[in-house]
N, C-alpha and C positions, 0 to 999 in steps of 0.2 A: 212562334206559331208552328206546329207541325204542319204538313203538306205532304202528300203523296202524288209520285207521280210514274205512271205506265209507260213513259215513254218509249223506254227499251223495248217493247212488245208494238211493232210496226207491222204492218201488212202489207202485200204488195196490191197495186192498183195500174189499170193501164191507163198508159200516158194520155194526158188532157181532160183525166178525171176530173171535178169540182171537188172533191173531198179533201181538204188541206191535213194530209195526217203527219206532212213534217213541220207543223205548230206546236206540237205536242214538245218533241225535242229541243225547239227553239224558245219556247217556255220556261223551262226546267233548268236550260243554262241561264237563259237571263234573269231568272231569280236568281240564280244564285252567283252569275256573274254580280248585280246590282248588291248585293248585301241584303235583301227582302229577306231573305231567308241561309242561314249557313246550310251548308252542304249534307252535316248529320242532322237535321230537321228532316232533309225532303226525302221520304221512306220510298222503298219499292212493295206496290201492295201484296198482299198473300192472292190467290187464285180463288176467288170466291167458289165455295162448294155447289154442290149441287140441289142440297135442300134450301140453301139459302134461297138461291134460285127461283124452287120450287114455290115460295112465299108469295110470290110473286104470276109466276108465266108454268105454263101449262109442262105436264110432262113428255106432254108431244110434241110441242115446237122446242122446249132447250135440247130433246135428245136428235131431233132431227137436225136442228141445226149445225151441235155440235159434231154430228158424223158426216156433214154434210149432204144431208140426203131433201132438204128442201126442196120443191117445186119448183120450177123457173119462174115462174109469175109471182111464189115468195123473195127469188132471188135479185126478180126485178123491182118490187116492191121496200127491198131493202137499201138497196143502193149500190151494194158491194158483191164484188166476186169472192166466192169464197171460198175459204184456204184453211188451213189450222193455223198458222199464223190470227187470221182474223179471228176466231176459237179462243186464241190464247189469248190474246189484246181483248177482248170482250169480257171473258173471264176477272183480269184482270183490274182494266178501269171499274168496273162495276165494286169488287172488291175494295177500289180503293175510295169508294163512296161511303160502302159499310164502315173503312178505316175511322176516314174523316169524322161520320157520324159520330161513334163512338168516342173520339178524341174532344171532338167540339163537348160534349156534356161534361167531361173534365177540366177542359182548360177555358170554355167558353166559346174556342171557334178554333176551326181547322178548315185544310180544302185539298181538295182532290184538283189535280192542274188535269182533268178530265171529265169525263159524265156529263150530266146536262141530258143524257140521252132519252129525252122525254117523249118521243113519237112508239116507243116500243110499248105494245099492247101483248096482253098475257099469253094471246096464241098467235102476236106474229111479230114482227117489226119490220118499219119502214123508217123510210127517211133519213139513213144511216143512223138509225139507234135500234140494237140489238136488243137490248136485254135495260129495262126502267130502274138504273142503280137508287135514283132518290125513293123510288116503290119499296125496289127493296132495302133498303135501307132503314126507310121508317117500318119495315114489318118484322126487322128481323132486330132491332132495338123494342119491335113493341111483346115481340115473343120474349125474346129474356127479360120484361119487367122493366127494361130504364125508362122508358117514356111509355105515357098513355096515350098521349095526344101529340101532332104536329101539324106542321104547315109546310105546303110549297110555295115559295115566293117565284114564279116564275119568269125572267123578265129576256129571256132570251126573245127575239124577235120575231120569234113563231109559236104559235098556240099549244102546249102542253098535252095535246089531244088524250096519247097512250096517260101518262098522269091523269088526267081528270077521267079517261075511264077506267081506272081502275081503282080510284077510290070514291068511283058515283055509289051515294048515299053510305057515306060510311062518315060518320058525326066528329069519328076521330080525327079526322084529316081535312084541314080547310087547304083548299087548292085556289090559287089566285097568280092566275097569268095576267100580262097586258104585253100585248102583242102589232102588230100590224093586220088592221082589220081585211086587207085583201092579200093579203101572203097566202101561203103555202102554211098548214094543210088547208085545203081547198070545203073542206067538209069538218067543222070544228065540234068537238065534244064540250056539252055545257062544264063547264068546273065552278065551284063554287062562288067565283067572283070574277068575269072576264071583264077586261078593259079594249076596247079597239082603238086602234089608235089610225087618224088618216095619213096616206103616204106623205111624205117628207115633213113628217112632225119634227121639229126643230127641240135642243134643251129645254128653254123654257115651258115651252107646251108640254111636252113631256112630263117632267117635274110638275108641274103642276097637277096633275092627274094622280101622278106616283102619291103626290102628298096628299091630295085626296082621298086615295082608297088604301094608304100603308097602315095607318091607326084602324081603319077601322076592318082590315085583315086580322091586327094582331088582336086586338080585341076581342071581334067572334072566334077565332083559332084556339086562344087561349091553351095555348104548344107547350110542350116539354121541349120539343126543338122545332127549329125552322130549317130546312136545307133552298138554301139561295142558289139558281141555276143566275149566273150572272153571265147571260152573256153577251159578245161582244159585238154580234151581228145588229145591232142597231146604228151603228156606226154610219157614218155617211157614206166612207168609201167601201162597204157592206156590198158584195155584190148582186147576193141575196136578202137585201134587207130591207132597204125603201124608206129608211126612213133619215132622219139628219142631224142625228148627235154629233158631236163633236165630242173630242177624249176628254174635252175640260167636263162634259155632261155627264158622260158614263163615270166619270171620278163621283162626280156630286150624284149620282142615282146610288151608287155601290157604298160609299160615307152614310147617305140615309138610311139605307135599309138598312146597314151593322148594326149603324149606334141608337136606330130606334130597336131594334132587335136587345142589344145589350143593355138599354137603357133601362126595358123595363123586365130584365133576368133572363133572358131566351139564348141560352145557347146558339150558333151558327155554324151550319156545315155550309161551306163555298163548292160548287161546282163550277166550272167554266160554260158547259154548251157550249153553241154554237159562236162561229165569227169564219168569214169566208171574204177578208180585208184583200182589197188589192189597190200596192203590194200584200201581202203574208208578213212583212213585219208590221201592219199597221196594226192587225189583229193582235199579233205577239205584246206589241205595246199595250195593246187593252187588257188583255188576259193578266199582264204582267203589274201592270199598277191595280187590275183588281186586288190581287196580290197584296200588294204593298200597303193600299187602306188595309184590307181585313187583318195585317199581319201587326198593325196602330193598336188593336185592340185585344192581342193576344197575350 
């Protein structure tokens, strides 16, 4: 299985931030420390362009952002201070979504050890997500012709907001988050198939639910691909997350969605999202057996 990963592209943060951006790095080895993946798999992405971009979020907020000329109330809204460092790492994981996409329709499945960044909306971003790489993603695969249709499988811990509005009423794209019904964002965007889930939903409840509404996602979707934001923030010791998986759970959620996805032809691109574990290797552990299933299938 190929994989991309941004890690080299870090930004700085002041001390006692919540944003864990040394996961990224500690991912990337232990794939390939584990054997999940050899060394020459895991690519460094290209710098996603600008019109790519453009497919997606406004021409006022990529160029603002990028020269840093944002608002302070955008800056507070985003999460991060920002730098060109942050510019380039933004640039970059997003690109390596476009990578993924495009590999997953060849080989069947790939993943970006990044993205996920689903709270970014066309003229702004919050939440620490800049720029909607599964958006663009699927818009800049549906401009060149390889797919007409996709799906978001969302299953990070928080509601997809920016995704589901940026593809509100558009036929092409089935968006189907299941989330924590009282998380953050505080104000949710309908998408086409939301799940709430109550605080300290345990595996099986969980799973249960997932099985529930996974067929009949892929069914209306009816996808050229699906791009899975898998992440990790459901976890129990999630600081941000509220709910009560265990790693045995998020294994058995991330096996379902693949191998119903492969089962009946759908390509898979893997994003990470969100995971905000403490320690930070608990999160790296999840990110990294995401890994290891999707990589079963490639």
């Amino acid at each position: 299985m190929h994989l991309w990963s941004s890690a080299r592209y870090t930004f700085p943060l002041p001390g006692g931030h919540r944003f864990p951006i040394e996961k990224y790095a500690l991912l990337r080895e232990r794939v390939i420390a584990d054997g999940i993946a050899p060394r020459e798999l895991v690519h460094e992405p290209a710098r996603i362009t600008r019109d790519d971009l453009l497919l997606v979020h406004t021409a006022d907020y990529v160029d603002r952002f990028t020269n840093g000329t944002l608002a302070r109330d955008e800056a507070r809204r985003l999460g991060f201070p920002w730098s060109e460092a942050l510019v380039e790492r933004s640039y970059r994981s997003a690109g390596g979504t476009v990578e993924a996409a495009r590999a997953a329709l060849v080989h069947g499945i790939a993943m970006n050890l990044a993205g996920g960044t689903h709270h970014a909306f066309p003229s702004h971003g919050e939440g620490f997500c800049v720029f909607n790489d599964a958006a663009i993603a699927i818009r800049a695969l549906q401009r060149d012709g390889l797919i007409a249709r996709a799906a978001v499988i969302d299953l990070d811990v928080h509601q997809g907001n920016g995704t589901h509005a940026i593809f509100a009423g558009d036929e092409r794209v089935y968006t189907f988050s299941m989330h924590g019904g009282r998380n953050y964002p505080f104000h949710n965007v309908p998408g086409s198939l939301d799940v709430e889930l109550d605080d300290g939903t345990d595996d099986d409840a969980y799973l249960e639910r997932l099985r529930e509404n996974l067929p009949r996602t892929l069914a209306a979707a009816r996808a050229d691909l699906v791009i899975y934001l898998a992440g990790a923030d459901p976890h129990e010791s999630d600081r941000l997350g509220r709910l009560s998986l265990t790693f045995a759970g998020l294994a058995r959620r991330d096996r379902l969605v693949i191998e119903q996805c492969r089962e009946v032809g759908i390509p898979v691109a893997v994003t990470i999202a969100g995971g905000y574990g403490e320690p930070i290797e608990n999160t790296v552990r999840a990110h990294a057996e995401t890994a290891r299933i999707a990589a079963q299938f490639g």
